[in-house]
C-alpha positions, 0 to 999 in steps of 0.5 A: 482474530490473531494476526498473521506474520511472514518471516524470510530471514535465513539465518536460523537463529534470528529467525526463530527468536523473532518468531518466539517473540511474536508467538508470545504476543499472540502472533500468528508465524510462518518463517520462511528461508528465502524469498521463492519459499514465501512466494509460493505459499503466499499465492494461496494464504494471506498475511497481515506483515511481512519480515524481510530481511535483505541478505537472503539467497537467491532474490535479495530482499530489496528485490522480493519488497519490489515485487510485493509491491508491484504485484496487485494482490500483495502491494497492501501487505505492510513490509519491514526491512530486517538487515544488517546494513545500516547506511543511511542509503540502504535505508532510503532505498528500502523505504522508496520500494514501499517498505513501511519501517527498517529494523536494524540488526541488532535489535530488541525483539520488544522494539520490533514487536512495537513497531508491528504493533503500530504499522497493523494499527496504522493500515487497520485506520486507514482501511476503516477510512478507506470504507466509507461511502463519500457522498458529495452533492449528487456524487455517491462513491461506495468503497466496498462495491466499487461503485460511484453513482451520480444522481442515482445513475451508476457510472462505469469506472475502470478500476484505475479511474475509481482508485484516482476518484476515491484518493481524491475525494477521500481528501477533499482540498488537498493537491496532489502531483500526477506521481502520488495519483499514479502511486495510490493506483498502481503502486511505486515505480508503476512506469506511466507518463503525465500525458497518461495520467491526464488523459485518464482524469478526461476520461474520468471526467467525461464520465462524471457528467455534472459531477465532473466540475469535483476534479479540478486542474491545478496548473503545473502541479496536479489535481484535486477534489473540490467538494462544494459547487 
């Protein structure tokens, strides 16, 4: 199936040779003026990407990419920065609202095309990785039914409790801060305190019964998944 792409780039020129390009690669295209124009058709049609660039009347882009990320239906949306602005800080402030690459004005359209290429091929392997049932010793986690069983039994996860489970699991060994946990669940900037995150691993862990002895503390820093006994 043909990948879908978003544009919201207001000047008429550029918008139409991206567009151009990426039809030529057997893209899919809807190109967008504004930021309030894409919204209102994304609440109904998906996309695989969104172009955004930055300078756009009414929400800039820096504001709609924070938005996307913030709402749960579209925080998995790859999102490329398009913009004239170039300083080194605009950069790092569109990459840490959780855009995934930054095109700078001028660019080639074959680079951008690349690029596109590589962040849906990126996100196509993770979400391959991401439906994988995980099964450790009595604990069965299964992706695509949001379920988690021990010993057969069926555990009933918040969607939040499952989300931290899965992203633990799905990197046994690795540590990872009370921040990365809070990101892989909620997204960037989700306001949440440490206290918040580790009264929610209790929780997770209550349930879990025997299986609990998986998610393990590390003092000062985080947690992670052990997966042997």
């Amino acid at each position: 199936m043909n990948k879908k792409v978003f544009i919201v780039e207001d000047d008429e020129d550029i918008r139409e040779l991206i567009s151009y390009n990426l039809k030529k690669n057997n893209y899919l295209v809807k190109e967008f003026d504004s930021g309030e124009d894409m919204f209102e058709v994304l609440s109904s049609e998906k996309c695989d990407i969104i172009l955004l660039d930055i300078m756009l009347p009414g929400d800039d882009g820096l504001t709609i990419c924070k938005k996307l990320k913030r709402n749960e239906s579209t925080e998995d949306i790859p999102v490329v920065m398009i913009t004239a602005k170039g300083e080194e800080s605009d950069i790092i402030t569109g990459l840490e609202l959780g855009a995934d690459d930054y095109i700078v004005k001028p660019f080639s359209p074959k680079v951008l095309v690349a690029r596109i290429r590589t962040i849906l091929r990126r996100k196509e392997q993770v979400e391959e990785i991401n439906r994988e049932d995980i099964n450790v010793h009595e604990l069965k986690i299964v992706p695509g039914r949001y379920e988690v069983t021990v010993n057969g039994e069926k555990i009933d996860l918040t969607a939040s409790e499952f989300k931290a489970l899965h992203f633990l699991a799905s990197k046994p060994g690795w540590v990872f801060t009370r921040y990365q946990i809070v990101e892989n669940v909620h997204g960037n900037n989700y306001p949440v305190t440490d206290r918040s995150v580790d009264v929610m691993m209790v929780g997770l862990r209550k349930k879990l019964k025997s299986a609990s002895k998986y998610v393990e503390t590390i003092r000062g820093i985080g947690y992670r998944f052990k997966d042997r006994k």
